[in-house]
C-alpha positions as CSV (number, residue, x, y, z in Angstrom):
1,X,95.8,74.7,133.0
2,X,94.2,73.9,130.1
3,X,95.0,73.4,126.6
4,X,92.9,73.6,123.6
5,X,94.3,72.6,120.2
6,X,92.7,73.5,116.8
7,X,92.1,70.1,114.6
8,X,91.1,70.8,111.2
9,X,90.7,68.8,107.7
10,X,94.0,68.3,106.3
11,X,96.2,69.5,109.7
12,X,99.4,67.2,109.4
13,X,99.2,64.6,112.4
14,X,103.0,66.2,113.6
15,X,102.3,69.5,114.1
16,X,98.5,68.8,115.9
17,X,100.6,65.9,117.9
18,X,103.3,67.9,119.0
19,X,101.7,70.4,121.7
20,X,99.7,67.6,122.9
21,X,102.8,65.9,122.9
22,X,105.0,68.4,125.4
23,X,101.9,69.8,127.6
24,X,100.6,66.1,128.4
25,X,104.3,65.3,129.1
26,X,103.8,68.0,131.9
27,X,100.7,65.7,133.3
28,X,102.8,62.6,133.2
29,X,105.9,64.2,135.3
30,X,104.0,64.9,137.9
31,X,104.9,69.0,137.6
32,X,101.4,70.1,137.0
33,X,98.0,69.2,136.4
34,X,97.5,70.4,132.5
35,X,94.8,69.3,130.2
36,X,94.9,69.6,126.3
37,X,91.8,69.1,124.1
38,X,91.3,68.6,120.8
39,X,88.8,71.2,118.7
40,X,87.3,72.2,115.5
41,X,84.9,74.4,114.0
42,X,82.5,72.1,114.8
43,X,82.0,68.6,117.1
44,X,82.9,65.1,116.0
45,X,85.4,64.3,113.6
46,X,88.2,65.5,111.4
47,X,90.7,63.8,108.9
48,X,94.6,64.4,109.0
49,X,96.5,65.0,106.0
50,X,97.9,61.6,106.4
51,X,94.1,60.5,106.0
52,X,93.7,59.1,109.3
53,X,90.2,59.8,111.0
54,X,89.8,61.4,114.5
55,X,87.1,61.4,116.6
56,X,85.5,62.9,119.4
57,X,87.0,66.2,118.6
58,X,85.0,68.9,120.3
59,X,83.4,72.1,119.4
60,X,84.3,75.8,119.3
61,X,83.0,75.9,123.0
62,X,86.0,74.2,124.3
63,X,88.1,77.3,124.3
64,X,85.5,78.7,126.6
65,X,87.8,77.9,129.9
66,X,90.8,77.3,127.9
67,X,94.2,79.1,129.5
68,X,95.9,78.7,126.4
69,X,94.6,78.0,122.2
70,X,97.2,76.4,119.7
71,X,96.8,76.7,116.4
72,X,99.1,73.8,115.4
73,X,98.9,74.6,111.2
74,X,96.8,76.0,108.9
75,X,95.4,75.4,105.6
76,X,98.1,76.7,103.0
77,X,95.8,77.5,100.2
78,X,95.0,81.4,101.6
79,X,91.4,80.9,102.8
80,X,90.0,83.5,105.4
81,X,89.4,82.7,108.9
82,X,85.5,81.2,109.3
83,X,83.7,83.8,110.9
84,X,83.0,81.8,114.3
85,X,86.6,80.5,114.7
86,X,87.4,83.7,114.6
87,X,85.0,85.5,116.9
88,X,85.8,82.8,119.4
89,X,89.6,82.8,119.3
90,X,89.0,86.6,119.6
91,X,86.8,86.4,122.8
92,X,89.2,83.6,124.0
93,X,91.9,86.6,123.7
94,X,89.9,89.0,125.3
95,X,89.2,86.9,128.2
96,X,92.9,86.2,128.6
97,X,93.8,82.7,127.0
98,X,97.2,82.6,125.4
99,X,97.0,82.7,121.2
100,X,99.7,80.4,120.0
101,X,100.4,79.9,116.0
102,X,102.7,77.2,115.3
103,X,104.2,77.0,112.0
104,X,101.5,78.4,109.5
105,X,99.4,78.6,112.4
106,X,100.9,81.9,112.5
107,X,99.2,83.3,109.4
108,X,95.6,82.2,111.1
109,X,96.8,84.1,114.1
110,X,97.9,87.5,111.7
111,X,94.5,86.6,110.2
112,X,93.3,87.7,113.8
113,X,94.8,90.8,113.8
114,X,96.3,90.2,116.6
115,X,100.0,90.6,114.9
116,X,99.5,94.3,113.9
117,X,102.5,96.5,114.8
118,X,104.4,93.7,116.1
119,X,106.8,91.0,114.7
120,X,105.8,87.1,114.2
121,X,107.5,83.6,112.9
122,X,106.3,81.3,110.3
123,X,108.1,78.7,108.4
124,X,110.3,79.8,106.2
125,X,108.2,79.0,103.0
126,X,105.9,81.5,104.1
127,X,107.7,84.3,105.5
128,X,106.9,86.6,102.4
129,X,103.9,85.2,102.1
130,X,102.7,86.5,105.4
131,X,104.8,89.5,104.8
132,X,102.7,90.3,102.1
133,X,99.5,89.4,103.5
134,X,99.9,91.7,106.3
135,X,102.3,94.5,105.9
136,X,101.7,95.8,109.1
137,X,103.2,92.5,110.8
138,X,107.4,92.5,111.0
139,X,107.9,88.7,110.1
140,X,111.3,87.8,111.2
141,X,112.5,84.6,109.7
142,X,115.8,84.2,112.2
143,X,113.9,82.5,115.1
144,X,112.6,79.6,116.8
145,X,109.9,81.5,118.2
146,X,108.3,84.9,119.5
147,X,106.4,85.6,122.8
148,X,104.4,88.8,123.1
149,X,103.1,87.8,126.4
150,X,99.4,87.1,125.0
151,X,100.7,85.6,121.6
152,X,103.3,83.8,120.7
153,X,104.3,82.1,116.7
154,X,106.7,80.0,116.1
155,X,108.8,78.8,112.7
156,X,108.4,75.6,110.8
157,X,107.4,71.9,112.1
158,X,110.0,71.0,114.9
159,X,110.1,74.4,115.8
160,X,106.9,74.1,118.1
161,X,108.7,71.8,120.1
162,X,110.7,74.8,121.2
163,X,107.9,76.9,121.7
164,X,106.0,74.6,123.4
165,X,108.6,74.1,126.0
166,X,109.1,77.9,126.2
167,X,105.3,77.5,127.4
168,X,106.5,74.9,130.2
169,X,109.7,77.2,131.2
170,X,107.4,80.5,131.2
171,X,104.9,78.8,133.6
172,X,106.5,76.1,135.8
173,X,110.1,76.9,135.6
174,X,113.5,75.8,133.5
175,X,113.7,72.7,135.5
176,X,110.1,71.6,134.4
177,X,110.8,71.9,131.2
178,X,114.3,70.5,130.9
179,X,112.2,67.3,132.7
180,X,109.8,67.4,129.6
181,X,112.5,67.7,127.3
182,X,115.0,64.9,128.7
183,X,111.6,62.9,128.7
184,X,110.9,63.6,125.2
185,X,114.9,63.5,124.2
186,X,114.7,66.5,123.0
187,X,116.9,69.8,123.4
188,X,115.2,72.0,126.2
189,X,116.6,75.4,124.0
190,X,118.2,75.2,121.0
191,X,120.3,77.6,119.7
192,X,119.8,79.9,116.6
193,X,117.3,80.3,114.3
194,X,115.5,78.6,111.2
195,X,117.3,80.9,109.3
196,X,119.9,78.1,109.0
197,X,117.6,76.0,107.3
198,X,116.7,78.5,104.5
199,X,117.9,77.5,101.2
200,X,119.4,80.6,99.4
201,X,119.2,79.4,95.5
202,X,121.5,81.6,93.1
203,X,119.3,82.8,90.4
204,X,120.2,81.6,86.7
205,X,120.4,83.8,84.1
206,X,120.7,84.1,79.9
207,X,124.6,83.8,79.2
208,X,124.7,87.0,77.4
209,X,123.0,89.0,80.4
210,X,126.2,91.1,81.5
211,X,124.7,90.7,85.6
212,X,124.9,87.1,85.4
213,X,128.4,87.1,83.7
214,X,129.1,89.4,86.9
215,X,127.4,87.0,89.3
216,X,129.6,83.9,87.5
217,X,132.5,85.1,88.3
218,X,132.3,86.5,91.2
219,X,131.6,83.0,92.3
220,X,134.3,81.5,90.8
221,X,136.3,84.1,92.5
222,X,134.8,84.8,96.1
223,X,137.9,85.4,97.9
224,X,139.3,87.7,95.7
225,X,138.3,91.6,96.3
226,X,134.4,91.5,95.3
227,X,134.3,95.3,95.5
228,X,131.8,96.9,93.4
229,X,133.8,98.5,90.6
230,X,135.8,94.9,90.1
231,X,132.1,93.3,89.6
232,X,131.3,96.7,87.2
233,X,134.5,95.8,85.5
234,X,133.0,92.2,84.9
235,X,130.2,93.4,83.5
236,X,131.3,96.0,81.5
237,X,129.2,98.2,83.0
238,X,129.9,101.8,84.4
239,X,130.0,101.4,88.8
240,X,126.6,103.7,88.2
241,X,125.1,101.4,85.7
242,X,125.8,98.4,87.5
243,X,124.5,99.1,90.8
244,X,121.0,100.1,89.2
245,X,120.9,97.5,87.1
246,X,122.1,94.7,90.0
247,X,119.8,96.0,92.0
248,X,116.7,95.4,89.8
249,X,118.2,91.9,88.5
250,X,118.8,90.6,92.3
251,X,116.6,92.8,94.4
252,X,119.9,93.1,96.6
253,X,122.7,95.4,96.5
254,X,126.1,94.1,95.2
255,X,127.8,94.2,99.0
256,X,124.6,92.3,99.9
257,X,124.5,89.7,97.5
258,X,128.5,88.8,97.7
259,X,127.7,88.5,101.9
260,X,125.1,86.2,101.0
261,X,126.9,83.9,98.5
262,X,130.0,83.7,100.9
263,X,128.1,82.8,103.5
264,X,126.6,79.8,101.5
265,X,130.0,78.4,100.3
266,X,131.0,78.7,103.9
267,X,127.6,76.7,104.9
268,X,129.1,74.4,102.0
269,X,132.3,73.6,103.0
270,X,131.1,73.4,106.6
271,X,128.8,70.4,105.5
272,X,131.4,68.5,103.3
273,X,134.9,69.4,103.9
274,X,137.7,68.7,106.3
275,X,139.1,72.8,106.4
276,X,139.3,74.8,109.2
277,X,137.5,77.5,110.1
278,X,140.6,79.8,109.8
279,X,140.5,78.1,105.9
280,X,137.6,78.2,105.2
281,X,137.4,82.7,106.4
282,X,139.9,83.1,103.9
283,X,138.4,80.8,100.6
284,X,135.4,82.2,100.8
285,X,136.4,85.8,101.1
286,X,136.2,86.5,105.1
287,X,139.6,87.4,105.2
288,X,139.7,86.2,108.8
289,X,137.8,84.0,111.1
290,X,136.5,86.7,113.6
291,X,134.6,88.4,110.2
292,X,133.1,85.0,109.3
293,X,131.9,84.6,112.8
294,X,130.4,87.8,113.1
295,X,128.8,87.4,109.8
296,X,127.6,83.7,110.2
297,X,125.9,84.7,113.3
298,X,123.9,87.5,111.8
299,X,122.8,85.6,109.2
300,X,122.0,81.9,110.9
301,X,121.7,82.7,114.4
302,X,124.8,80.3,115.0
303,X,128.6,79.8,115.0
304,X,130.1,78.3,112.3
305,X,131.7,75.4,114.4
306,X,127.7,75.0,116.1
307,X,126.5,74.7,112.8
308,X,129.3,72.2,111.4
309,X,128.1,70.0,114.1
310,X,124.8,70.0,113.5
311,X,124.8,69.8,109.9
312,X,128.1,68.0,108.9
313,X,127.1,65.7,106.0
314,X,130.7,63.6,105.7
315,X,130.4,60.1,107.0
């Protein structure tokens, strides 16, 4: 199989190192003869982000044969596709070859068209920013990665690792690719989503803005009964009133926005305390463990015991 891997001014050596990375690891196992080669718009050279030169990088004609065309990143300053990278990653398609967009190279791929109707990753950053760009795509920011079959995306940076091995396990098998990832020493499937990654900053408003005195104390209070006439009551504010106005302050309905900030003192206290789970449900407003799991999940793709060990920031 073979391989062919878009290098372009300013692509961060990680992400155009990482397919090359897994798909030569298939070579060097033994498990299949599979060829990666670096392109560009145009033969020679290009420079990494990092500033390092690369040479020999081959021309648009390389995808001519290719089984499979990774776009490792993209440029994040919202240029259009050139038009001859993108007539020949559309023929590529048409002949068959496998469109992958890893990390922003997702919003090159949308660029394609080849996204409309369906649902595709990107990192996190620039979920809305592809949401936006092409309303038509259903961005879903809760995975790893998505497969359609003849195009798959994945989230940000490490994530391609995971989709890159789905490649392996697709085409030669899980015990190929659990090979390539105890080579690499990496996880052959991880669990959950980038969606536990997301930063979910609580918005800061004037101290006279009835919302925000609201929001303040609901937050000094989240395992109290956040129910939205106790939050109208804090505001002053008829239950009417206050779900209009919350709405257009927050862009998220009360219930919503109370879900969200529990769940981030439970991320919290999962980082940097000692309480249980069973403790933790009930400070932060669960009531009981089984509705913190059930919500943790939905929201970050993982248990909250999964993500404690992954994330646990005491010494």
């Amino acid at each position: 199989m073979k391989i062919a891997i878009y290098a372009f001014d300013g692509v961060p050596m990680f992400h155009l190192s990482v397919p090359q990375m897994v798909f030569e690891e298939v070579t060097r196992q033994g498990l299949a003869e599979w060829e990666t080669v670096l392109f560009s718009d145009r033969a020679g050279s290009i420079r990494t982000a990092e500033g390092y030169a690369l040479g020999r990088v081959m021309g648009l004609d390389a995808i001519v044969d290719a089984n499979l065309v990774v776009v490792p990143s993209w440029i994040d300053d919202g240029r259009e596709l050139r038009p001859a990278f993108r007539s020949a990653l559309l023929r590529a398609h048409d002949r068959g070859s496998m469109i992958a967009g890893l990390c922003l190279g997702a919003i090159a791929v949308a660029d394609l068209g080849l996204l409309e109707g369906r649902s595709a990753v990107t990192h996190w950053h620039a979920v809305d920013a592809l949401a936006r760009r092409h309303p038509g795509v259903t961005v879903d920011a809760g995975v790893l990665y998505l497969d359609h079959g003849d195009v798959m995306t994945s989230a940000g940076t490490a994530s391609g690792i995971d989709a890159c091995l789905h490649v392996v396990r697709t085409r030669l098998g899980a015990e190929a690719a659990n090979r390539v990832a105890r080579s690499l020493v990496v996880a052959p499937h991880r669990e959950g989503g980038q969606a536990q990654y997301i930063e979910r900053a609580v918005a800061h408003h004037a101290a006279a803005d009835p919302i925000a005195a609201a929001s303040t104390w609901a937050l000094e209070n989240l395992g109290e009964d956040l129910g939205v006439d106790r939050l109208a009551a804090a505001a002053h504010m008829s239950r009417r009133t206050f779900v209009r106005t919350f709405r257009n302050a927050t862009g998220a309905t009360p219930a919503a926005w109370v879900r969200s900030r529990r769940l981030d003192e439970a991320r919290r206290l999962l980082e940097t305390s000692d309480l249980s789970i069973d403790q933790i449900a009930a400070s932060c407003g669960f009531g009981n463990p089984v509705t913190l799991r059930q919500n943790f999940a939905a929201a970050f793709g993982s248990t909250p015991s999964s993500y404690r060990r992954r994330f646990d920031a005491r010494q």
